[in-house]
LOROMAR-311663 format. One record per atom (N, C-alpha, C): residue number from 1; atom name; y negated, x negated, z negated. Coordinates in nm, 2 decimals, decimal comma, always signed. Atoms other than C-alpha are relative to their C-alpha. Layout:
# residues N
{NUM "CA" {Y X Z}}
...
This chain:
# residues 172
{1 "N" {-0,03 -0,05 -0,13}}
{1 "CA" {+6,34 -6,18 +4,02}}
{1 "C" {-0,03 +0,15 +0,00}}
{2 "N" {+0,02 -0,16 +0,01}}
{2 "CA" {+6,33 -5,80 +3,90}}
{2 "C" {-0,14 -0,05 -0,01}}
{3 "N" {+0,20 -0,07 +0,05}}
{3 "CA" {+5,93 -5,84 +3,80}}
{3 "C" {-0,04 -0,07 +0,14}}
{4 "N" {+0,10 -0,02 -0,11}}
{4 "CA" {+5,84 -5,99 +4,15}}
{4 "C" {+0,06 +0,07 +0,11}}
{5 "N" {-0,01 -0,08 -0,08}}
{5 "CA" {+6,03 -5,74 +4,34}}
{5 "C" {-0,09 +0,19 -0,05}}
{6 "N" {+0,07 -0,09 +0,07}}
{6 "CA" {+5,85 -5,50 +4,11}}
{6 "C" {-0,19 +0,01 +0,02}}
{7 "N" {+0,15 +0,03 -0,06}}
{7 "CA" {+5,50 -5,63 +4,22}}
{7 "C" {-0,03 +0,00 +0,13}}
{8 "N" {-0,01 -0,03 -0,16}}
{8 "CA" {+5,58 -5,65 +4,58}}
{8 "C" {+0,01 +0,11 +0,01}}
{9 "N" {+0,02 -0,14 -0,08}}
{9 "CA" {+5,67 -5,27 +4,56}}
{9 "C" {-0,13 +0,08 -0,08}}
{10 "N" {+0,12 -0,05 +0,02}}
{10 "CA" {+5,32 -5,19 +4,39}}
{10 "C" {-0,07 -0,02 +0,10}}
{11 "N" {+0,15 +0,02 -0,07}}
{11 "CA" {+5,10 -5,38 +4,57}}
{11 "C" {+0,03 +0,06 +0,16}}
{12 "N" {+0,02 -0,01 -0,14}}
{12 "CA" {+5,27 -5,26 +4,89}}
{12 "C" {-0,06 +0,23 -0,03}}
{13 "N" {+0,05 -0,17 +0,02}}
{13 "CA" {+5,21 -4,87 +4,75}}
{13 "C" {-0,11 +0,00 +0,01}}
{14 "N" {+0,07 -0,01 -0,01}}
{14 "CA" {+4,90 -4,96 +4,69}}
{14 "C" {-0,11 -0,03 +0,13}}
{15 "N" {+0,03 +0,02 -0,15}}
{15 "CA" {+4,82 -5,08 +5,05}}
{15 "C" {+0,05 +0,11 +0,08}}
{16 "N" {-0,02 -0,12 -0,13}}
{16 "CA" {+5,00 -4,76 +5,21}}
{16 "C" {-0,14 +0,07 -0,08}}
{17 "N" {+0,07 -0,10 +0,08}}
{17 "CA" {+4,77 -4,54 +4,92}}
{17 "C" {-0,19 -0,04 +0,09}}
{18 "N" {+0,13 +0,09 -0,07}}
{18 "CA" {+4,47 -4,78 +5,07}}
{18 "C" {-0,02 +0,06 +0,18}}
{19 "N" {+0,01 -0,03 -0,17}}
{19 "CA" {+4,54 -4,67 +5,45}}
{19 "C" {+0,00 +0,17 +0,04}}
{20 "N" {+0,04 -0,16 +0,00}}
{20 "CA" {+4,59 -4,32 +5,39}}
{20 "C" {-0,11 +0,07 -0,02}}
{21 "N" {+0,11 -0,05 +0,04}}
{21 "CA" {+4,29 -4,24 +5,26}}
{21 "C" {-0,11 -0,07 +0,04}}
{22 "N" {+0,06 +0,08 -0,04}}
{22 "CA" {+3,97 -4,30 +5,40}}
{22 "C" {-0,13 -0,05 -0,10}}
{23 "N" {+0,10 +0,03 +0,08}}
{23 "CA" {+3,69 -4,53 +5,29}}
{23 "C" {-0,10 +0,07 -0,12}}
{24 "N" {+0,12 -0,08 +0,06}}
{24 "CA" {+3,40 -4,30 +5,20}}
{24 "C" {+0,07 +0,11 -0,11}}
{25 "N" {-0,07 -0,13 +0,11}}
{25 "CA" {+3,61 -4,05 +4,97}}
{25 "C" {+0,09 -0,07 -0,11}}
{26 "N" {-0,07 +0,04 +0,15}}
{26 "CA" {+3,75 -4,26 +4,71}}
{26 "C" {-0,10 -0,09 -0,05}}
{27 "N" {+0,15 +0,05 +0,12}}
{27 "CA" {+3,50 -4,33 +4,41}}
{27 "C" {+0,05 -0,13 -0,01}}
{28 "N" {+0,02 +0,12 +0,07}}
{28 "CA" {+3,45 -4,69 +4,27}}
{28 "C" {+0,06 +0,06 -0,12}}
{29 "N" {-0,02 +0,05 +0,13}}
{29 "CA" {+3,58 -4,80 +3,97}}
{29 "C" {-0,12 +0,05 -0,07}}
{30 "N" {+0,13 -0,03 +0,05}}
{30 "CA" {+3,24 -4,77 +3,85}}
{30 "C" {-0,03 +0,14 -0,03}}
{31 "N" {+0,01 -0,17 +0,00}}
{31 "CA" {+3,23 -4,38 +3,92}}
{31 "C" {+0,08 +0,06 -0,08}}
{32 "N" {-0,07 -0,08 +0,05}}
{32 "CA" {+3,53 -4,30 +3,78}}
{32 "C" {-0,03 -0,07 -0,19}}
{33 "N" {+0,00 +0,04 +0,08}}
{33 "CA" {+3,43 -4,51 +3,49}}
{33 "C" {-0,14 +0,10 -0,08}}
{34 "N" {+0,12 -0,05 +0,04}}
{34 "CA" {+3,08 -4,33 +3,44}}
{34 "C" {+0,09 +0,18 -0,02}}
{35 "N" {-0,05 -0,13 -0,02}}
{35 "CA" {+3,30 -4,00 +3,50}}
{35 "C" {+0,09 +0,04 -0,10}}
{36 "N" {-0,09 +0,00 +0,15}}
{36 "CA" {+3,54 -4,05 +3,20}}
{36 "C" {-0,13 +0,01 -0,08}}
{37 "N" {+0,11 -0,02 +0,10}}
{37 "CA" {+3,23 -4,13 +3,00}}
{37 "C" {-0,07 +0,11 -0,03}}
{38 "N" {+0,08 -0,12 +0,03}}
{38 "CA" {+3,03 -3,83 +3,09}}
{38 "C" {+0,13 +0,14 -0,05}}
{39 "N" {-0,08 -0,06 +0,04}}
{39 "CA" {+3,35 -3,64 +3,02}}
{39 "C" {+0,06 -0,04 -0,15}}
{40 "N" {-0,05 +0,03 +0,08}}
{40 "CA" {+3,44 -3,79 +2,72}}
{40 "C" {-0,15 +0,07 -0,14}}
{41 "N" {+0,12 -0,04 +0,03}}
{41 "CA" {+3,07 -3,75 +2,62}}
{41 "C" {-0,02 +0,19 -0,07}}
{42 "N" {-0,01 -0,13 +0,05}}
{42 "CA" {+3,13 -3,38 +2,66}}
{42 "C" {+0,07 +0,06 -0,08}}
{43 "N" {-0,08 -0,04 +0,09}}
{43 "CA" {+3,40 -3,32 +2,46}}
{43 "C" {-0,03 -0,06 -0,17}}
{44 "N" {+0,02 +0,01 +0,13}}
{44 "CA" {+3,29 -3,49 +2,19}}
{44 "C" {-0,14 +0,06 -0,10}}
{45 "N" {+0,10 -0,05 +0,04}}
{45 "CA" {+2,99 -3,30 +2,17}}
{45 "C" {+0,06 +0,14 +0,01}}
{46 "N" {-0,07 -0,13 -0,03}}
{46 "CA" {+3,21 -2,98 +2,22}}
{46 "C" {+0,06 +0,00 -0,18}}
{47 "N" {-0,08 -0,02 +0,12}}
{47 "CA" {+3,42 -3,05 +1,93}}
{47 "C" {-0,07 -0,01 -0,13}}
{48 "N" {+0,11 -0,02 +0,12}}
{48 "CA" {+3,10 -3,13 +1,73}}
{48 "C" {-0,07 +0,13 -0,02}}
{49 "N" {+0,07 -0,16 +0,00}}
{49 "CA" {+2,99 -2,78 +1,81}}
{49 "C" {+0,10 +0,10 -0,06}}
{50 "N" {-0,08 -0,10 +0,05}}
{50 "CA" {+3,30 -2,64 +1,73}}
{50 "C" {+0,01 +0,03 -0,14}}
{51 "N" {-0,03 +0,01 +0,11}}
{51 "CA" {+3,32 -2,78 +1,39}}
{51 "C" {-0,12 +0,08 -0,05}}
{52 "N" {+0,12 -0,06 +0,07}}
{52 "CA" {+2,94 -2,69 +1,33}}
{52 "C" {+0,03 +0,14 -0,06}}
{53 "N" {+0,01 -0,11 -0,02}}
{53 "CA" {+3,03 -2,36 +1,41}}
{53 "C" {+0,11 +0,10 -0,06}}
{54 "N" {-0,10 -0,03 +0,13}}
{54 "CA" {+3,37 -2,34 +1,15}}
{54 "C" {-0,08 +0,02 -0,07}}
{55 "N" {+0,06 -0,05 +0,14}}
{55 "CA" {+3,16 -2,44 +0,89}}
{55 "C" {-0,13 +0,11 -0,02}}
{56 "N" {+0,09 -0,10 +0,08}}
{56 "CA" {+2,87 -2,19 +0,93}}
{56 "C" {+0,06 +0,11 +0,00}}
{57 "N" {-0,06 -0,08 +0,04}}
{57 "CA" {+3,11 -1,91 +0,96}}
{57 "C" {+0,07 -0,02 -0,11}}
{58 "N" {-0,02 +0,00 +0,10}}
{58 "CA" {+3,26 -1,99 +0,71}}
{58 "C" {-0,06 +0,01 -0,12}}
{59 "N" {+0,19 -0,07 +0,06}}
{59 "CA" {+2,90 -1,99 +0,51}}
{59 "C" {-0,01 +0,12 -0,01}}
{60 "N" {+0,05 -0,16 +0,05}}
{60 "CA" {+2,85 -1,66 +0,62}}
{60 "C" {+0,10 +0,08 -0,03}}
{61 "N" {-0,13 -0,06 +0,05}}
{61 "CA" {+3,19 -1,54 +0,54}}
{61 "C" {+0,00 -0,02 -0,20}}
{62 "N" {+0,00 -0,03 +0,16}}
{62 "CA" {+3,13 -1,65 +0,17}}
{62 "C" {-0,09 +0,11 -0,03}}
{63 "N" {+0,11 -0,11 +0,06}}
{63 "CA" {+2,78 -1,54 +0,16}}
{63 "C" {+0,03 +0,15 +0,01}}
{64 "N" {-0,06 -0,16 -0,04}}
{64 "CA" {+2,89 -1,20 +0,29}}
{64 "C" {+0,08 +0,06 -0,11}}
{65 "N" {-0,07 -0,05 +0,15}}
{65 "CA" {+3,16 -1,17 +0,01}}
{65 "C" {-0,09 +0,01 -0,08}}
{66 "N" {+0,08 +0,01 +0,13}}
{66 "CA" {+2,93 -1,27 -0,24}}
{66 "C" {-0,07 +0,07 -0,03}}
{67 "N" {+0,13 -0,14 +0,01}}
{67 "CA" {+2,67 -0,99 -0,19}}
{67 "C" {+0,04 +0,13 +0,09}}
{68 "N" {-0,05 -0,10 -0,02}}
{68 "CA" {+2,91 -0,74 -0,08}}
{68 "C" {-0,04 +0,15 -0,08}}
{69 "N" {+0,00 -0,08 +0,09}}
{69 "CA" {+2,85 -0,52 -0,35}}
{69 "C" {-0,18 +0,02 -0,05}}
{70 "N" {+0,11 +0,05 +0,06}}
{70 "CA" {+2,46 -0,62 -0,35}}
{70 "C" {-0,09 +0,15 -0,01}}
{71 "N" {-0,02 -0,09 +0,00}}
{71 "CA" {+2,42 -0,24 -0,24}}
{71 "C" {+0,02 +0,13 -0,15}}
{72 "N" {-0,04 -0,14 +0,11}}
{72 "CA" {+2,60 -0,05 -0,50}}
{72 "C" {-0,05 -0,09 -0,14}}
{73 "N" {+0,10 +0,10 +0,10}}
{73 "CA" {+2,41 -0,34 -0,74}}
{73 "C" {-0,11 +0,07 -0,08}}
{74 "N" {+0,11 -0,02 +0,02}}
{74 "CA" {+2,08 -0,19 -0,67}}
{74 "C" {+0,00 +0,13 -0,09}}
{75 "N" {+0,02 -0,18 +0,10}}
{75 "CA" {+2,21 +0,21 -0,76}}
{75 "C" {+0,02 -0,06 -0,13}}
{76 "N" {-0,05 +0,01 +0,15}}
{76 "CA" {+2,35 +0,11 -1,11}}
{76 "C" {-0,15 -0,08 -0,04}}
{77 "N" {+0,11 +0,02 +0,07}}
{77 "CA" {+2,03 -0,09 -1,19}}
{77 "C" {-0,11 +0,16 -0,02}}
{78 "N" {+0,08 -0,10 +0,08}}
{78 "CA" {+1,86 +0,26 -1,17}}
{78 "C" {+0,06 +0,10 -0,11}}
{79 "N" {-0,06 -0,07 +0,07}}
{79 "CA" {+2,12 +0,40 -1,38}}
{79 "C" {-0,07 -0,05 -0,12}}
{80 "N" {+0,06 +0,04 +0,09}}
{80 "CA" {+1,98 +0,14 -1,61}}
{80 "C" {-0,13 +0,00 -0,07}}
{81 "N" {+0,14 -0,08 +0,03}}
{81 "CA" {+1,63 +0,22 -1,59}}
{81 "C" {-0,02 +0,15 -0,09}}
{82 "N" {-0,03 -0,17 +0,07}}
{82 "CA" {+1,73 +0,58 -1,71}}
{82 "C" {+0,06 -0,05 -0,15}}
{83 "N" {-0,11 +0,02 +0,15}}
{83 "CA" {+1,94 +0,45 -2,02}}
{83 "C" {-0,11 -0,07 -0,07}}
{84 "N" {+0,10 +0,06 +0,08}}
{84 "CA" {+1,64 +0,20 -2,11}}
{84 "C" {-0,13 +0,09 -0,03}}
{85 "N" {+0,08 -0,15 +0,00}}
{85 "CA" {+1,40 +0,56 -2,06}}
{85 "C" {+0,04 +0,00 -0,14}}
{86 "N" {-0,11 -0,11 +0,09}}
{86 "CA" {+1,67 +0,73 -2,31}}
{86 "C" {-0,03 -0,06 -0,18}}
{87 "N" {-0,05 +0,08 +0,11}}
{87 "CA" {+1,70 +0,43 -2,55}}
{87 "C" {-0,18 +0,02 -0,09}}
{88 "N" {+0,11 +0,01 +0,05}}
{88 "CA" {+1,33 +0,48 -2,62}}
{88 "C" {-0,03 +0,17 -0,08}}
{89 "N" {+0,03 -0,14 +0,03}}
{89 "CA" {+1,40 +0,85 -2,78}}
{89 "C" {-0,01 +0,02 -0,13}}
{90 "N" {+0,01 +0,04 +0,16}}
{90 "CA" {+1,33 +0,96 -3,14}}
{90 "C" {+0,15 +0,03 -0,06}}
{91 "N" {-0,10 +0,03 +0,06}}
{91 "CA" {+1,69 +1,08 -3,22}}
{91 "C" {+0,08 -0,11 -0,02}}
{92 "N" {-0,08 +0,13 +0,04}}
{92 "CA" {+1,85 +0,81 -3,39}}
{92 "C" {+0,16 -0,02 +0,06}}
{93 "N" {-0,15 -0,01 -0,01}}
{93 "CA" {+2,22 +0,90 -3,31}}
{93 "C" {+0,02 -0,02 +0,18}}
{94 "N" {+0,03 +0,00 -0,17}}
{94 "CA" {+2,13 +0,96 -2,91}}
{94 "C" {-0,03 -0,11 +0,01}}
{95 "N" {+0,09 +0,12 -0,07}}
{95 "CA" {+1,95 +0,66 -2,91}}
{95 "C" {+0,11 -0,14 -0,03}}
{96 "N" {-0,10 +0,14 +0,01}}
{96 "CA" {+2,24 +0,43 -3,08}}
{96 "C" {+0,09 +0,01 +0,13}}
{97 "N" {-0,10 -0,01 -0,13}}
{97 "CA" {+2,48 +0,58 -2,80}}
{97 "C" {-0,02 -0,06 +0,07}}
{98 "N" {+0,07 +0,10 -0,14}}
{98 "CA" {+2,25 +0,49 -2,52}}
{98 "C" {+0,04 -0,18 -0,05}}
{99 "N" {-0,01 +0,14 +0,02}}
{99 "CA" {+2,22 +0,11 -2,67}}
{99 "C" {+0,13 -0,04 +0,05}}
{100 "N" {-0,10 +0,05 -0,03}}
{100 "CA" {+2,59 +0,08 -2,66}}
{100 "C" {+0,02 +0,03 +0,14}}
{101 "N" {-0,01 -0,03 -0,16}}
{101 "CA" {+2,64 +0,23 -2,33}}
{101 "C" {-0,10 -0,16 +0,08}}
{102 "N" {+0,09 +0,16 -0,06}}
{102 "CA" {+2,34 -0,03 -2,21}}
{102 "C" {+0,07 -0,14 -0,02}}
{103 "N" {-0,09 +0,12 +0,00}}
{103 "CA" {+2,55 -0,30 -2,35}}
{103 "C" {+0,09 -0,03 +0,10}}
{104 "N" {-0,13 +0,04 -0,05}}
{104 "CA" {+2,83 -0,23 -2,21}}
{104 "C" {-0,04 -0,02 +0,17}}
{105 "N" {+0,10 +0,01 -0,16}}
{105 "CA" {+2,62 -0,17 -1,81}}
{105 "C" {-0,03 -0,17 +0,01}}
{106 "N" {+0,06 +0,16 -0,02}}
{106 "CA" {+2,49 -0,53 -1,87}}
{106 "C" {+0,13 -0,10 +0,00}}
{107 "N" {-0,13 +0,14 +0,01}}
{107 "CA" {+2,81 -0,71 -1,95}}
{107 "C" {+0,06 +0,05 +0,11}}
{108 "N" {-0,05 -0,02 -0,08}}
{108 "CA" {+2,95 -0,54 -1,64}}
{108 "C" {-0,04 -0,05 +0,16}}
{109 "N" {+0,10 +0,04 -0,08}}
{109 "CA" {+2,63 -0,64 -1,44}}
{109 "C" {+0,02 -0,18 +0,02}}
{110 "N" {+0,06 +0,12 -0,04}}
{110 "CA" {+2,63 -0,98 -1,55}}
{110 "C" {+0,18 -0,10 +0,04}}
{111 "N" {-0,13 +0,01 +0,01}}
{111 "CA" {+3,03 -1,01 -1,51}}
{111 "C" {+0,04 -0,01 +0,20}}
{112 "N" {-0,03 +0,05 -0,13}}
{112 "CA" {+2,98 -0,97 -1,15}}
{112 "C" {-0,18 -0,07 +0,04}}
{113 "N" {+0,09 +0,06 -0,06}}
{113 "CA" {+2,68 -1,23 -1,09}}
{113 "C" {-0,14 +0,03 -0,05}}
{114 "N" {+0,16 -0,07 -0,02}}
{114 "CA" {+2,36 -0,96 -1,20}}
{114 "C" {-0,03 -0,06 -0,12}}
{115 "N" {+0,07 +0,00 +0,10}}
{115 "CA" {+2,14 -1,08 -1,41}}
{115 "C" {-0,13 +0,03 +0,00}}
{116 "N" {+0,15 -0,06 -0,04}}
{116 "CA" {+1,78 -0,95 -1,53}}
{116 "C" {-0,09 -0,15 +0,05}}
{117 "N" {+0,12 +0,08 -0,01}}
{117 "CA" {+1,47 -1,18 -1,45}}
{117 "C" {-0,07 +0,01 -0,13}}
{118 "N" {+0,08 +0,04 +0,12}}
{118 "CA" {+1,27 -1,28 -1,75}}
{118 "C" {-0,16 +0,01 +0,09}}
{119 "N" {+0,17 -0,02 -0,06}}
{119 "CA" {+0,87 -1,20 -1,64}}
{119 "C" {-0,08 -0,03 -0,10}}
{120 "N" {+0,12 -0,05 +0,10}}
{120 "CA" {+0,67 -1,11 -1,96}}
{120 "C" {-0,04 -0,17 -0,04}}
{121 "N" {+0,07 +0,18 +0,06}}
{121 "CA" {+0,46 -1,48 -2,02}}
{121 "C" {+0,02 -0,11 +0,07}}
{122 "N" {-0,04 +0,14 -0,06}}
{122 "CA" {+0,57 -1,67 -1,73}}
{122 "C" {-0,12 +0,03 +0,12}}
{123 "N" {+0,14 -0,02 -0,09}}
{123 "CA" {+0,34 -1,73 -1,40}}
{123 "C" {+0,08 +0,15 +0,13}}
{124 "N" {-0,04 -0,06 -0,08}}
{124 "CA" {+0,32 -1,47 -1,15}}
{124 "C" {+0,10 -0,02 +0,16}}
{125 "N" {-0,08 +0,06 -0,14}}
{125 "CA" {+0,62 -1,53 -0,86}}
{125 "C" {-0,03 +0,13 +0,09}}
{126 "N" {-0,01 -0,14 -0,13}}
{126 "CA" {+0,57 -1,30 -0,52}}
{126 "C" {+0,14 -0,01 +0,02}}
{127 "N" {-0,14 +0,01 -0,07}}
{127 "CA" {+0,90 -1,39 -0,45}}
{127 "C" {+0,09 +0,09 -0,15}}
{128 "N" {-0,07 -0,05 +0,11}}
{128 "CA" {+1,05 -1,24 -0,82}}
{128 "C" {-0,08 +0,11 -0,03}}
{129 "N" {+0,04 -0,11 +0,11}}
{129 "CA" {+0,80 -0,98 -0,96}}
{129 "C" {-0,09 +0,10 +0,15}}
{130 "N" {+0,08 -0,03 -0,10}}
{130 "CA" {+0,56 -0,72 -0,78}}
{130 "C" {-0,10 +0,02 -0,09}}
{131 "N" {+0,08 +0,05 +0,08}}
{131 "CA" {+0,26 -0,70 -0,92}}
{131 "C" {-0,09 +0,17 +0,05}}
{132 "N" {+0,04 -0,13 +0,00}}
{132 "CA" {+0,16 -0,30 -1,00}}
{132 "C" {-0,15 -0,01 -0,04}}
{133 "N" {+0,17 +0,00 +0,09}}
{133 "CA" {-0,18 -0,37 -1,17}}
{133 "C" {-0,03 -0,11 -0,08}}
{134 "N" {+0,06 +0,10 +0,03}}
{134 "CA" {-0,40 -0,64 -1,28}}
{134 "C" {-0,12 +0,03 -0,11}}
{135 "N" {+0,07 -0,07 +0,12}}
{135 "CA" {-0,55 -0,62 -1,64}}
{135 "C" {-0,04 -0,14 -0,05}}
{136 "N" {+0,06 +0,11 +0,06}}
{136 "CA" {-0,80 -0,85 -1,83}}
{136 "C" {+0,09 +0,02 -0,10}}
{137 "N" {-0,08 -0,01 +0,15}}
{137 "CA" {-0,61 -0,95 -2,11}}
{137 "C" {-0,04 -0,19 -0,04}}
{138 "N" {-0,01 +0,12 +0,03}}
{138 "CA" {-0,61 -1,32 -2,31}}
{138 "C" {+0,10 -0,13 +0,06}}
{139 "N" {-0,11 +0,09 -0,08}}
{139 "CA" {-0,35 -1,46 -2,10}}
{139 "C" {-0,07 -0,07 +0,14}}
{140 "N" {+0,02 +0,00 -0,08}}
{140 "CA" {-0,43 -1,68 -1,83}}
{140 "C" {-0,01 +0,07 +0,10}}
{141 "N" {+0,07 -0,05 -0,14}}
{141 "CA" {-0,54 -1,55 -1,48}}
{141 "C" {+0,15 -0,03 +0,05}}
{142 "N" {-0,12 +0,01 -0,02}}
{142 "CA" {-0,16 -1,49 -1,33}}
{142 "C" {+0,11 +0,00 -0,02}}
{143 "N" {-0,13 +0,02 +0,08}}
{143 "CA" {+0,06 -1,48 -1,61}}
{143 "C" {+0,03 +0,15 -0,03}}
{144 "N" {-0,08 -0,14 +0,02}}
{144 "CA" {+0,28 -1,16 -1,63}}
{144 "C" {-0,05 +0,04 -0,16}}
{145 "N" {+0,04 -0,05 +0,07}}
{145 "CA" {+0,15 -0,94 -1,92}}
{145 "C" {+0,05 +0,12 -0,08}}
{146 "N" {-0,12 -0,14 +0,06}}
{146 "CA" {+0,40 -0,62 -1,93}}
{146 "C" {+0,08 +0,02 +0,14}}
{147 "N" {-0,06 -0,06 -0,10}}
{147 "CA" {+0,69 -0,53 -1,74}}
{147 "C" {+0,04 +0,13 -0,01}}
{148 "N" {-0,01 -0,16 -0,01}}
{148 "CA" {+0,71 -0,16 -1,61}}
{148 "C" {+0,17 +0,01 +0,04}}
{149 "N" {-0,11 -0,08 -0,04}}
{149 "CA" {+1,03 -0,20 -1,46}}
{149 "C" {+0,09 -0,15 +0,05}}
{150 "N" {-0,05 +0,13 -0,02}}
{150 "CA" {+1,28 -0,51 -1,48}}
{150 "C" {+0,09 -0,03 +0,12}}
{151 "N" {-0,10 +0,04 -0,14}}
{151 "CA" {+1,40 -0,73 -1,18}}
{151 "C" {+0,13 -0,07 +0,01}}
{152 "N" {-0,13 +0,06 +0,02}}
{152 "CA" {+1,71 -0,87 -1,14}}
{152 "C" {+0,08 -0,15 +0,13}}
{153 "N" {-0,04 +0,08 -0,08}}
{153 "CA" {+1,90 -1,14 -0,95}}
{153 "C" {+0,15 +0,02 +0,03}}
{154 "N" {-0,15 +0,01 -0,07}}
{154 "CA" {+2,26 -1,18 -0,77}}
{154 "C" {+0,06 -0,15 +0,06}}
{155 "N" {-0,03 +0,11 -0,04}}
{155 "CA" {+2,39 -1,50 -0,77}}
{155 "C" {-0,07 -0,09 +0,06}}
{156 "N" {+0,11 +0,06 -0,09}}
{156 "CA" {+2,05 -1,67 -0,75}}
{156 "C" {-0,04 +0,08 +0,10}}
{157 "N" {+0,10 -0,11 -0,12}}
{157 "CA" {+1,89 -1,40 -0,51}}
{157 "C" {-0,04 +0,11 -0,04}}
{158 "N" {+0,06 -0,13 +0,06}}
{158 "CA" {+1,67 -1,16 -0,62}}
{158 "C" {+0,04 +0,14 +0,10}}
{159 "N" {+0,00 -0,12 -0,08}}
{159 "CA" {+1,78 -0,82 -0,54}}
{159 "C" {-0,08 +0,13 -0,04}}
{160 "N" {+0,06 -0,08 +0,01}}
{160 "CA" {+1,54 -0,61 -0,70}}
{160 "C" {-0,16 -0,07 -0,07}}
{161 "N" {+0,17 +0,11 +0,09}}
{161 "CA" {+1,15 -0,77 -0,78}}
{161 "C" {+0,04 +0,08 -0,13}}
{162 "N" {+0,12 -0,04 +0,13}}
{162 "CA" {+0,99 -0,71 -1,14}}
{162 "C" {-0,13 +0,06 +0,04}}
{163 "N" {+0,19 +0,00 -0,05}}
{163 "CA" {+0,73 -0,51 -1,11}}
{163 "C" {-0,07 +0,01 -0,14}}
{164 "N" {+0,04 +0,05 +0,14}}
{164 "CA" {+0,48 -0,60 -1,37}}
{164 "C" {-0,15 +0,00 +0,04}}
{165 "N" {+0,18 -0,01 +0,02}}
{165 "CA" {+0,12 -0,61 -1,48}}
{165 "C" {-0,01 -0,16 -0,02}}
{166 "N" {+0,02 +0,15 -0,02}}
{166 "CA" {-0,06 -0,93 -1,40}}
{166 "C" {-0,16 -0,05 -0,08}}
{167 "N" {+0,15 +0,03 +0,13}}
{167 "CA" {-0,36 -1,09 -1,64}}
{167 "C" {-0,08 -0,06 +0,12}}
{168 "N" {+0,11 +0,07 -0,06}}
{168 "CA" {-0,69 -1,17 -1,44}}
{168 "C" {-0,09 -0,12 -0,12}}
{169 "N" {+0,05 +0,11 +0,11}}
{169 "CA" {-0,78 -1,33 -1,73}}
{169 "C" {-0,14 +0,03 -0,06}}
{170 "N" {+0,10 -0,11 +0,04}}
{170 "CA" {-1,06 -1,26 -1,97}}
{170 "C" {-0,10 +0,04 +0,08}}
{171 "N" {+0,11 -0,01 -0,10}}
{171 "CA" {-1,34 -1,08 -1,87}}
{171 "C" {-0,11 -0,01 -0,09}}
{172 "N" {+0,11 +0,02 +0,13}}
{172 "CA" {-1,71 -1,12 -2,02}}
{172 "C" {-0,07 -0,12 +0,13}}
């Protein structure tokens, strides 16, 4: 008895709701169905953008830390150019100093990430070395031959080339 006095006062709501309002201004089923969709549509392509757009901040918030320091990186490698100068001097007692000092520079270097590049005997990379002068020597045509001045990397990223002499290969 309650559920068909309960359907008599729907259907009669929905017959005043029907008279009040006129024909032309109330969408189809159809419309409001395509209109959820296209709204559903866009939110789901919203919240796929949003996430995108966590995880590459958050990308560039690591990378950013990570090579914070990539900067004060580069000065201290010329500190080390100067000490590898030094270490090449004839006093013996100066020259052990430097070594230890160098030691100690490198384990600090490589303690945050730095490490040198290896060049002398491998092929020439544009991306790793630069390439100061090109000398006939017995080594193939491309293969690093002397390094003038060592390059280094940062957690996989070169932050300073190799610059180096590059073998054209013999001549004759």
């Amino acid at each position: 008895m309650a559920h068909e006095r309960r359907e008599e006062y729907l259907e009669s709501v929905q017959e005043k709701n029907e008279e009040s309002l006129p024909e032309e201004g109330i969408p189809s089923f159809e419309e409001l169905q395509r209109e959820y969709q296209n709204l559903n549509d866009r939110f789901l392509r919203l919240a796929a953008d949003f996430d995108n757009f966590r995880k590459r901040t958050e990308r560039d918030l690591e990378a950013q830390a990570r090579f914070a320091m990539e900067k004060f990186a580069v000065e201290l490698l010329e500190v080390i150019d100067n000490f590898e100068r030094a270490e090449k001097a004839e006093d013996p007692g100066t020259r052990e100093g430097l070594v230890q000092i160098h030691k100690l520079f490198r384990t600090v270097l490589e303690r945050h990430g730095i490490r040198p590049i290896e060049s002398v005997g491998k092929p020439f990379d544009p991306a790793r070395h630069e390439a100061v002068v090109a000398l006939p020597s017995e080594n193939d045509e491309g293969t690093v031959i002397e390094e003038f001045c060592q390059g280094y990397c940062m957690h996989d990223r070169v932050i300073r080339c190799a610059k180096v002499a590059v073998s054209k290969g013999k001549e004759g």
